[in-house]
N, C-alpha and C positions, 0 to 999 in steps of 0.2 A: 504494500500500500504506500502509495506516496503522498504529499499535502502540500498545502498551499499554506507558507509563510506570507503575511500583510503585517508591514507595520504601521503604524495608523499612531494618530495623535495623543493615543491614551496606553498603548503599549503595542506590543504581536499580540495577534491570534493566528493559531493553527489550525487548520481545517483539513480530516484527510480527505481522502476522495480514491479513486482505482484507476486514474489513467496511467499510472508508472511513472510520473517526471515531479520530478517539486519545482515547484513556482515561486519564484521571488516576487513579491508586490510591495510596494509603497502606494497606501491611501487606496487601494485596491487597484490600481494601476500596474499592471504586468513589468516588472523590470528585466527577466530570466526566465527561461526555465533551461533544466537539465536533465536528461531522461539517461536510461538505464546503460545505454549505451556511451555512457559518459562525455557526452553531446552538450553542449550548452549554447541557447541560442536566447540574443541577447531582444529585447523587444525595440531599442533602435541601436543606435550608432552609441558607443561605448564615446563620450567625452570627459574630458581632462579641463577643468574652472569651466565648465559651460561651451568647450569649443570642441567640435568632434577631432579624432584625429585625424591629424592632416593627412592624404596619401596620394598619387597622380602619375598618372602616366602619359608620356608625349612621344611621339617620334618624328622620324625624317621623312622628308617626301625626297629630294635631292641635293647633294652639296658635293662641290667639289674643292678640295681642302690641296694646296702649295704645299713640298718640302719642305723638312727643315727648318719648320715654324708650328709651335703649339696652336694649336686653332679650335675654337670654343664651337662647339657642334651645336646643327641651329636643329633642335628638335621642337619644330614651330607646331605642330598639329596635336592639340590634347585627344587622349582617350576619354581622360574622367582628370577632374583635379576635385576635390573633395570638400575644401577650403580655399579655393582663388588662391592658393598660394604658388604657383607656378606662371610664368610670366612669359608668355610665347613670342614675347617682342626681344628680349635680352637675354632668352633661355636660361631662367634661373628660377632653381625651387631656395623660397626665404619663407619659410614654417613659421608658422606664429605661436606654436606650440611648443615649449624647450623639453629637451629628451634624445633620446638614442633613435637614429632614422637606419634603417635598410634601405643605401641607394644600391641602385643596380642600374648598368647603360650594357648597350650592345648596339651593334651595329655592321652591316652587311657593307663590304667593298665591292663593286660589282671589278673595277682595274684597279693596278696598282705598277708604273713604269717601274718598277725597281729602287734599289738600293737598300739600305741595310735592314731594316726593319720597320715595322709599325706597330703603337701604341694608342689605349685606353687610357686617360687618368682622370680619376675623382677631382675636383678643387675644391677647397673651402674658402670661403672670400679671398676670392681672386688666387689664389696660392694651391698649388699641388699637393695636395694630400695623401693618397693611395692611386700607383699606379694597379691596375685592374687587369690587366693583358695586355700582352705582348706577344708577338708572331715575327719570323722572317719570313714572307711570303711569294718571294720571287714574282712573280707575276702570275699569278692566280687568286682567283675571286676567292674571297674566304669570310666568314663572318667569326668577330672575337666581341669578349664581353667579358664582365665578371661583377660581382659584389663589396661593397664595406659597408661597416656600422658607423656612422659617426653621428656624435652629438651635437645638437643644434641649439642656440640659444633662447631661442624664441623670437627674437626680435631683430639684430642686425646680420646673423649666421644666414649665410647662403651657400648654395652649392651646384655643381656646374658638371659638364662634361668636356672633354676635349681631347684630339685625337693629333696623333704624331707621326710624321713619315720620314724617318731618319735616312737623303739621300734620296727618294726619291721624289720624280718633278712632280707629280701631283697624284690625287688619289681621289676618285668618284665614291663619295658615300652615297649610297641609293638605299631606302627601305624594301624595294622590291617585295611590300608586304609589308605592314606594319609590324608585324610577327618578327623580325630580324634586327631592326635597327630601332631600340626604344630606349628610352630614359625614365625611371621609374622612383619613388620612394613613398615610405610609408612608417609610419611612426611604430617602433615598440614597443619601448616603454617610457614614460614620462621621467624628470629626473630625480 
């Protein structure tokens, strides 16, 4: 038997009931529930002071990025941004919520003329943070990516993507599918 926790102005009350899941309420208001299968499903968006967390995904439609110069990848086309916090004009995610963020970027080369290598790196206000991937790829189309955790201030912390071709004269980023070339983050835990 399972039941529905309320807590309400004057104290809990517990109420059981047979569906298998207990139910969190405030004021009778559904906040949780969590059933047998150790599932919990939240009645909306789990917020941190009143603000949901933040999360967003954008990618590339086309760019084509010079050698030998770090270049800020224009991942101008949103999926979802959760919280307006992603900026399709300056491709930059600035959270308004402080805490530990899962970015993750990727991105599909459809050419690449040569030379030594090509790189992924994270930035945090304006500055390299975690390089993400790295490849020598000779002149074959190849898609790299990778993940970090980093924490965000809430308020002036930003963070970026951008791509490197150590050597060679240029490199066509193409999404070829939003599926391949995205920019992505989402909050985990607050701080």
């Amino acid at each position: 038997m399972a039941s529905i926790i309320n807590a309400t102005t004057t104290g809990l009350t517990v109420t059981p009931d047979n569906s298998g899941q207990l139910t969190l309420s405030a004021n009778g208001v559904t906040a949780l529930t969590a059933n047998t299968a150790g599932n919990i499903n939240f009645a909306k968006q789990p917020t941190i002071g009143g603000v949901e967390w933040p999360a967003f995904s954008a990618y590339i439609t086309t760019q084509t990025v010079s050698g030998d110069t770090a270049t800020k990848m224009q991942f101008a086309t949103e999926n979802f941004d959760t919280n307006n916090n992603y900026n399709t004009s300056n491709y930059r995610f600035t959270p308004t919520v402080a805490g530990y963020y899962l970015v993750t970027a990727s991105s599909y080369f459809s050419s690449y003329s040569g030379g030594a290598f090509v790189n992924l790196t994270i930035y945090k206000n304006g500055t390299s943070f975690q390089e993400v991937h790295r490849i020598w790829p000779g002149t074959n189309a190849s898609t790299i990516g990778g993940s970090v955790i980093v924490f965000c201030n809430g308020s002036t912390d930003y963070i970026e993507a951008y791509w490197y071709s150590a050597g060679g004269s240029s490199v066509l980023v193409s999404n070829n599918g939003s599926a391949l070339s995205h920019f992505d983050a989402c909050l985990l835990r607050g701080q």
